[in-house]
C-alpha positions in Angstrom: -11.2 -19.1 -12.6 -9.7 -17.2 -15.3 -8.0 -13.9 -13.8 -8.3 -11.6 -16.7 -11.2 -10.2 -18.8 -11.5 -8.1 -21.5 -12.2 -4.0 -20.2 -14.7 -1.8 -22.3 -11.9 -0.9 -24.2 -11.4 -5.0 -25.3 -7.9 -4.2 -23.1 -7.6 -8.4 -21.3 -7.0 -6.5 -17.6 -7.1 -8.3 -14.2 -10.4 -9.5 -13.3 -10.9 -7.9 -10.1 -10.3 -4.5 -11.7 -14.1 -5.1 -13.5 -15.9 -5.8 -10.4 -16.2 -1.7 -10.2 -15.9 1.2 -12.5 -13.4 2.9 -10.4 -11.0 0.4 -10.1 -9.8 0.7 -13.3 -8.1 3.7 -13.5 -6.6 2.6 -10.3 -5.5 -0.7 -11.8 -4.4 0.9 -14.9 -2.1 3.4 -13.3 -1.0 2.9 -10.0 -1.6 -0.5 -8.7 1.7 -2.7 -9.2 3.9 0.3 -10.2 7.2 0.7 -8.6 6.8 3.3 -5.3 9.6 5.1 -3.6 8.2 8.4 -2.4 8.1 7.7 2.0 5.1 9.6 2.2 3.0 7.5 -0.3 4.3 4.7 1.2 3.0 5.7 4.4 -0.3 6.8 2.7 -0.8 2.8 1.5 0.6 1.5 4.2 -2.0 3.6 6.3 -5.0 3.0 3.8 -4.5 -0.9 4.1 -4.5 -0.4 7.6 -7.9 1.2 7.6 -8.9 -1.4 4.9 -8.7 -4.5 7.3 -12.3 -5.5 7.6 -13.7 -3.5 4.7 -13.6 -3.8 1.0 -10.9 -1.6 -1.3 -13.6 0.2 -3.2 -14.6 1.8 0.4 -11.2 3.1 0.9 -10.6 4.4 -2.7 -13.6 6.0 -2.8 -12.9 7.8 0.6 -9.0 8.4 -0.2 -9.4 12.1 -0.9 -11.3 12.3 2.7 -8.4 10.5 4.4 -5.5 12.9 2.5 -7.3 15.8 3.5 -7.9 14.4 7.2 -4.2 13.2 7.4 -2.5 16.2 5.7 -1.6 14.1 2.4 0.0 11.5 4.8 3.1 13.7 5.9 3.8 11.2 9.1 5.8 14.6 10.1 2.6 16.0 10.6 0.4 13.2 11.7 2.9 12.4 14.6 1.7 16.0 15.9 -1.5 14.6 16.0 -3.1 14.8 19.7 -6.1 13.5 21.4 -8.2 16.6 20.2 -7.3 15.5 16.3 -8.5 12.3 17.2 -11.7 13.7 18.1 -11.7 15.4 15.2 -11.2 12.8 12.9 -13.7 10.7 14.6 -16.5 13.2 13.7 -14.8 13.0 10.3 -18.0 11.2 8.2 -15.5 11.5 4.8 -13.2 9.0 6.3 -13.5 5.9 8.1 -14.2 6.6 11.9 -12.7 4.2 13.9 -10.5 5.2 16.8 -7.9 2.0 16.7 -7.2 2.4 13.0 -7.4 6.3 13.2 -4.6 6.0 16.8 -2.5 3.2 14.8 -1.7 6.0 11.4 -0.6 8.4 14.7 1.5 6.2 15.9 3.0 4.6 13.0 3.6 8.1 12.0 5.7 8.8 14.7 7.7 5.3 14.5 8.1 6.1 10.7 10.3 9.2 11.4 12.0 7.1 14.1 12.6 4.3 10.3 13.6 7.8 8.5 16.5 8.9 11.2 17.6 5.0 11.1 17.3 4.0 7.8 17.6 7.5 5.7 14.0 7.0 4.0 11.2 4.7 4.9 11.5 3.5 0.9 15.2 2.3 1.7 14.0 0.0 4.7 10.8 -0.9 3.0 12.6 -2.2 -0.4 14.7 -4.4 1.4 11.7 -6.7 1.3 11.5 -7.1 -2.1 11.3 -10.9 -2.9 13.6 -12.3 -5.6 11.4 -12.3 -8.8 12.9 -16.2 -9.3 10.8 -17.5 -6.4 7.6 -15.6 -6.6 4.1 -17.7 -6.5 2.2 -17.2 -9.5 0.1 -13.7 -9.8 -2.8 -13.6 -7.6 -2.5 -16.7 -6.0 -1.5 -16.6 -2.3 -2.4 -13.6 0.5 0.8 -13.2 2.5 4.9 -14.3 1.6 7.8 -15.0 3.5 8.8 -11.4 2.9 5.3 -9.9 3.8 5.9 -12.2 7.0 8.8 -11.2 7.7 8.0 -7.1 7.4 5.6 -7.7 9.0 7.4 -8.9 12.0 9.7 -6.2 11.9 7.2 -3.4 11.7 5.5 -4.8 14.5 8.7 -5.5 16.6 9.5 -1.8 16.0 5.8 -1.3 17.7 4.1 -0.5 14.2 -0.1 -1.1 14.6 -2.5 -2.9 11.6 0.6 -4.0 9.3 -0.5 -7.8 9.3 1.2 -10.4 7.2 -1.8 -9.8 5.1 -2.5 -6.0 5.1 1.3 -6.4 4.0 1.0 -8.4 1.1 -1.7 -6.3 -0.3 0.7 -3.4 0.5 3.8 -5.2 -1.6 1.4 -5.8 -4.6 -0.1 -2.0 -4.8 3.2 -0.5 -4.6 5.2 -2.4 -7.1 7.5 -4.8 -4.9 6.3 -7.5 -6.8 4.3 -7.4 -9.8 1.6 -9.4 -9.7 -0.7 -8.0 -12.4 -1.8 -11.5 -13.8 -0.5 -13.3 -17.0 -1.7 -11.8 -20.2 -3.0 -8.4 -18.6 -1.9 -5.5 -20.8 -0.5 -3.5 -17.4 2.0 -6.5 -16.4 3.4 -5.7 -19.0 4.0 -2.1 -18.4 4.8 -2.7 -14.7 7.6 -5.1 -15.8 8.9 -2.1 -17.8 8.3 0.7 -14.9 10.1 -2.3 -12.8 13.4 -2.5 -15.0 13.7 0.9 -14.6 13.4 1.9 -11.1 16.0 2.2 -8.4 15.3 0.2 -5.7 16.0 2.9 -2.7 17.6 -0.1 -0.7 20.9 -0.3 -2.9 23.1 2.3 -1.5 24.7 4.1 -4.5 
């Protein structure tokens, strides 16, 4: 199947990104683009978590529920979180009530300031996955990598909850450690650009 399609603006985009109005802004501006800021990191990493299951467009169209339940994803906050915010959050009909994936974001917000004191920033220890361009599948193509494997592994070693080889993948892709906006999409483009421009947080200047 072709993986782009022509927008309402005649823009060729990634297909998915038609299968609902609100994806496109998403896809336009933030999916693929180079992240480095630790706490929206933490709020994707979190958000795919919630996903597993469920379909993006139920998450996106919560996300402002879930940054005002989770205090715009500060993990210095969360990890304050007690057993009465869970409660809370539970009766929380904005956001997705499920008390695994609502107990996993508390305690990966905890283990994240644990990566923080380690690592200096959750972006320097997450960018040390990021595959070499030269051996990356074609766009769109496979659900998990050696590198989604292996931080996967790692997180979970270091007692992280919900970070699948999967959940990670789809992590890498919306945050910009790979680009995998498809061939002949306008934004792959402008990715590729963003790309060549950032600082990856894992080289030590």
């Amino acid at each position: 199947m072709e993986k782009i399609k022509l927008g309402p603006d005649s823009k060729s985009r990634c297909r998915w990104c038609m299968a609902a109005p609100e994806f496109l802004h998403y896809h336009d501006f933030e999916w693929g683009f180079p992240v480095s800021d630790d706490y929206r990191l933490f709020e994707k990493l979190s958000l795919e978590g919630f996903q597993s299951g469920l379909s993006w467009r139920t998450i996106l169209n919560k996300r402002d529920n879930f940054r005002i339940a989770f205090d715009n994803f500060n993990f210095k906050k969360i990890a304050n979180f007690t057993e009465h915010d869970v409660i809370r959050l539970l009766q929380n009909e904005g956001i997705i009530r499920h008390r695994g994936k609502i107990e996993a974001v508390i305690n990966n917000a905890r283990l994240a300031q644990n990566l923080v004191e380690q690592e200096g920033s959750l972006a320097a220890f997450i960018w040390r996955y990021e595959p070499n361009f030269i051996q990356l599948a074609e766009p769109q193509t496979i659900s998990s990598s050696p590198e989604s494997v292996a931080l996967s592994k790692d997180l979970k070693k270091r007692g992280w909850k919900y970070v699948g080889p999967t959940t990670i993948f789809a992590f890498m892709q919306a945050v910009g450690l790979i680009n995998d906006h498809a061939e002949g999409c306008f934004v792959r483009v402008k990715v590729e650009r963003e790309r060549k421009l950032f600082k990856s947080p894992s080289i030590k200047s």
